[in-house]
N, C-alpha and C positions, 0 to 999 in steps of 0.2 A: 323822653320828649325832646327834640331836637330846637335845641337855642342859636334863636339868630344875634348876631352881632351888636355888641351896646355901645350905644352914643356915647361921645364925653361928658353931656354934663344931664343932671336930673333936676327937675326943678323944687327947689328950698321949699322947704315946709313952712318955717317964719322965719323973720329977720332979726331975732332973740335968740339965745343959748336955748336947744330943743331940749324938753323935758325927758330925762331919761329913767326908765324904770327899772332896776338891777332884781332879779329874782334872789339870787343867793350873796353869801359873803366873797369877796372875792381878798385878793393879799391887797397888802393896805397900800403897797406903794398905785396899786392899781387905784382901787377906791378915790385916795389923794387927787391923783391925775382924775379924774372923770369930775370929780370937786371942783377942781383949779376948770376946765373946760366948758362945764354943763350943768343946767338946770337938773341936779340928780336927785334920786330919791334910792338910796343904799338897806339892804335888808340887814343890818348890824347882828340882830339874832339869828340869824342864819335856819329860818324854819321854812322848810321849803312851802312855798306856793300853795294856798288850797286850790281849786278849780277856779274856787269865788275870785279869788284873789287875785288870779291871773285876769277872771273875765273883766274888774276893777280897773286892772293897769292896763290893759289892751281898749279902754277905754278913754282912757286919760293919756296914756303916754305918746310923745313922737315917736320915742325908742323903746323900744323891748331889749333887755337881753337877758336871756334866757339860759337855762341850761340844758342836757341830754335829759334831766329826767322832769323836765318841761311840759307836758302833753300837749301840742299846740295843735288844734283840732277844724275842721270847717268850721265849725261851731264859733268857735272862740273867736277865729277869725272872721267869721260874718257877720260879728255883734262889737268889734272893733270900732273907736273912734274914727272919724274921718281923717284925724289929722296924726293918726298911726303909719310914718311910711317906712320906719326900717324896723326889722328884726334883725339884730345883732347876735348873732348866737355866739355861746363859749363854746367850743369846742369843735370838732371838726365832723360829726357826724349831724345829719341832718332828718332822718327817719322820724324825731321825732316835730316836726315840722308839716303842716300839711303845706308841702309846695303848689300845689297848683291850687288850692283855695288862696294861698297867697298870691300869687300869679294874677286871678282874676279879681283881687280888690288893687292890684296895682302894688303892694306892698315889695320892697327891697329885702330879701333875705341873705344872709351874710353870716359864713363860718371860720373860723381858724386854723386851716387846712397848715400840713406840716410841723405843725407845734410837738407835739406830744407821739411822734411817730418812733423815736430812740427810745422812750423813757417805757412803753409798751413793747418794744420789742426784746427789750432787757426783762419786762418782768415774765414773757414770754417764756424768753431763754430761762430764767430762772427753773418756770415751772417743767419744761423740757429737759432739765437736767435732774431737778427736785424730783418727780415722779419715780424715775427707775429705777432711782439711787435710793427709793424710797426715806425723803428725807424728816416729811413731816413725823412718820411713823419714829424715827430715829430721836426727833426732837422730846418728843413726848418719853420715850424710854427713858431718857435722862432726865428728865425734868421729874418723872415720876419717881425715880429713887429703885429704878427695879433693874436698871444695867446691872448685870452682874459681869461686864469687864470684856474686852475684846475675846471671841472666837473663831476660828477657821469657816464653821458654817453659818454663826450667825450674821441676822439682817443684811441676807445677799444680795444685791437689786440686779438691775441688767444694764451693762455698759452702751453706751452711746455709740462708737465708732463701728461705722460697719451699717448702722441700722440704717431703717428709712425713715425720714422725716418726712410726713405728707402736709403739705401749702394747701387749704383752700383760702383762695383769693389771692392773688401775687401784687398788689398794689403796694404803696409805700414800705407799709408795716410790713405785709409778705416778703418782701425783696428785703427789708431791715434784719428781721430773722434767719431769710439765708443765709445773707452776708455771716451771722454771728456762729449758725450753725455750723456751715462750712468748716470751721476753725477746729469743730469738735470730731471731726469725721464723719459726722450723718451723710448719707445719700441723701439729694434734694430732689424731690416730686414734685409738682404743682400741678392743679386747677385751678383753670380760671375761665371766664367766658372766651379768652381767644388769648392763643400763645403769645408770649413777650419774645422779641424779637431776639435772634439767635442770638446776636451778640452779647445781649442782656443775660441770655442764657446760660452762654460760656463764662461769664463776670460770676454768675453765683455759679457755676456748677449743677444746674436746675435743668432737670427730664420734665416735657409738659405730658401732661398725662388727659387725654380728650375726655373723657367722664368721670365723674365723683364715684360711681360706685367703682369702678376700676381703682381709682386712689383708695378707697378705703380698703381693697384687698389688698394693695402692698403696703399700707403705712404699718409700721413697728407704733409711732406717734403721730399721731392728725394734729394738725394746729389749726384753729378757725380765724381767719381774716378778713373776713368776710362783711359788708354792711345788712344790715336790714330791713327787707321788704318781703312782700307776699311774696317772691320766689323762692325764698330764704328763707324763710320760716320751718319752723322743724328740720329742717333738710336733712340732716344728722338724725334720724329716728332709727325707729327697732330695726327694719330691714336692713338698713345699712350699718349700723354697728353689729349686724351678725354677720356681712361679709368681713370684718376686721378679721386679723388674726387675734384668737386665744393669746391673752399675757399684754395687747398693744394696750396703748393710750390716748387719751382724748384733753387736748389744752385749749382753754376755749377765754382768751381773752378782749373777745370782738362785743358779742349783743347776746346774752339768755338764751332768747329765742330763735335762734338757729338750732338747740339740741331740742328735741324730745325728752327733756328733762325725765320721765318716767319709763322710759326705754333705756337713757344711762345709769340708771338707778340698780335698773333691774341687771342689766350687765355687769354694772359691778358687784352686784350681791351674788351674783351667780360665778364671778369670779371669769369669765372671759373679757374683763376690762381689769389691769391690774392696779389700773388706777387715773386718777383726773386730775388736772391740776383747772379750777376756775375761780377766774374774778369780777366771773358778771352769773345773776341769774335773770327767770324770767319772769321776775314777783320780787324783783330789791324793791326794801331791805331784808325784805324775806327769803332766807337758808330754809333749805329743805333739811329737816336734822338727820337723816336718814345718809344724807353728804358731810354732816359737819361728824358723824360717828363712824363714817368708814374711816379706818387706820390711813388708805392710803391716795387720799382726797384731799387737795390742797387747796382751802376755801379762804380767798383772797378778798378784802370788801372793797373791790372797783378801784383797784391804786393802780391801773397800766400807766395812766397818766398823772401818778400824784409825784410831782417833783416842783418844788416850790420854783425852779427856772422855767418848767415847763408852763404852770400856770399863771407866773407874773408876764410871760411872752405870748401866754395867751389873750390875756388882759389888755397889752397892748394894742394887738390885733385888735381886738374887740375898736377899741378909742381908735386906733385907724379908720378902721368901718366909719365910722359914728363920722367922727371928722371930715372925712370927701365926702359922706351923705349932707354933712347940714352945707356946708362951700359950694353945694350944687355939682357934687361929682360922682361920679358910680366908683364906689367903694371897690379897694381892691380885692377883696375875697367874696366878691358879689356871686349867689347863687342863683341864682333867677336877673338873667335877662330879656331883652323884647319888649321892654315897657319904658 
């Protein structure tokens, strides 16, 4: 939906500290700060939101803020207080948002764009190195007391230089992982809705590849970067992890639901996926155990962005939002303009 140009200022809600609603805990220097600024109300047990809970404060509060695993639905938003005008979201995805039901009650939506783009692209890299080198599988051997000692053939994995690293989605995080990959010898691939401009190109050493099923016949490793929407959804299913090559992998630290979760399942029990490295699925906090018992499945609980700088700078952002919105100002990570 194509956004027109926002004014400088919006008009105040009250001329009092606006009542703020926190869904989850957040780091305490943050917490403090939102104390010291606003009428808050702080989730100190940290127990996420029931439905009820949400539809509570979306009744009462000026501010929401929320997290990714938020459900923020027409619903919720049509039964909203009048005097609900900003959602302050933590984090930088927004799919769980109905934006344009926000849109049409006038409500201000606001994310943390750029925060946590390093801190995912490292756990990334982690899992694009972890996988080959099969490390989880490695980890376990030693922990379990059954290494019986260095061998010439044993736990061989497949080196990295040389391969292809397949990008879906080249935005921040995609172009973050280049950058990291590069370093290691991977070929860079990408998809995305339309090529990054050459220059950008030659910066990471990045081949744009015009279709996704074409990229999954040359990735060695797919990496998902991808946001979340009905275009998205499954996109990674059975057909396309059968054009992969026998032996690749699949690193999927964007949204669950971009894989066909029962199509990567079945790849990898069949042994033409050699292995996964994920730290989202599409039923948290629910693991499929069937992933948490393959040897060479690297199941991560949603840490791309747990880095105690990445979240107190998220935080901030957050109180930025909040602050130009109550001063009468269009916040600066405003996601919905036109109103």
């Amino acid at each position: 939906m194509p956004h027109t140009a926002p004014t400088d200022t919006v008009t105040p809600r009250r001329s009092h500290p606006p009542l703020v609603i926190v869904t989850r805990h957040l780091l305490p220097a943050v917490e403090a700060r939102l104390a010291e600024l606003f009428d808050v109300r702080l989730n100190v047990a940290d127990s996420p939101f029931t439905r009820e809970q949400l539809a509570a404060a979306m009744r009462e509060a000026d501010v929401l803020v929320p997290t990714v695993t938020d459900r923020i639905d027409a619903e919720l938003i049509a039964g909203a207080g009048e005097q609900l005008g900003l959602i302050a979201s933590f984090g930088a995805g927004t799919d769980h948002i109905d934006l344009d039901a926000a849109r049409e009650r006038k409500i201000i939506v606001t994310n943390t764009p750029g925060v946590f783009t390093d801190d995912t692209a490292d756990l990334a890299m982690e899992m694009i190195i972890g996988v080959p080198r099969r490390v989880r599988e490695g980890i376990k051997l030693v922990r379990s007391g059954q290494w019986s000692g260095w061998a010439p053939s044993a736990m061989l994995g497949r080196k990295l230089a040389g391969k292809t690293l397949g990008i879906v989605g080249m935005g921040r995080i995609g172009q973050a992982v280049a950058h990291r990959a590069r370093a290691f010898g991977l070929e860079i691939a990408y998809h995305n809705r339309k090529p990054l401009p050459e220059a950008v190109e030659r910066m990471f050493g990045a081949r744009y590849v015009a279709t996704l099923d074409d990229l999954m016949r040359e990735a060695d490793i797919l990496t998902l970067h991808s946001p979340a929407n009905p275009d998205s959804h499954q996109m990674i299913d059975a057909r396309r992890i059968a054009l992969m090559q026998p032996g690749s992998a699949i690193i999927n630290t964007a949204r669950g639901d971009l894989i066909d979760q029962e199509a990567l399942i079945a790849a990898l029990e069949s042994g033409h996926l050699v292995g996964a490295g994920l730290d989202v699925y599409p039923d948290e906090p629910a693991v499929d155990q069937r992933l948490i018992a393959h040897p060479n499945v690297m199941t991560l609980p949603h840490i791309g962005s747990a880095t105690r700088e990445g979240r107190e700078e998220s935080g901030h952002k957050v109180i930025a939002n909040i602050r130009m919105w109550a001063d009468g100002h269009r916040p600066p990570d405003q996601v919905l303009t036109g109103f």
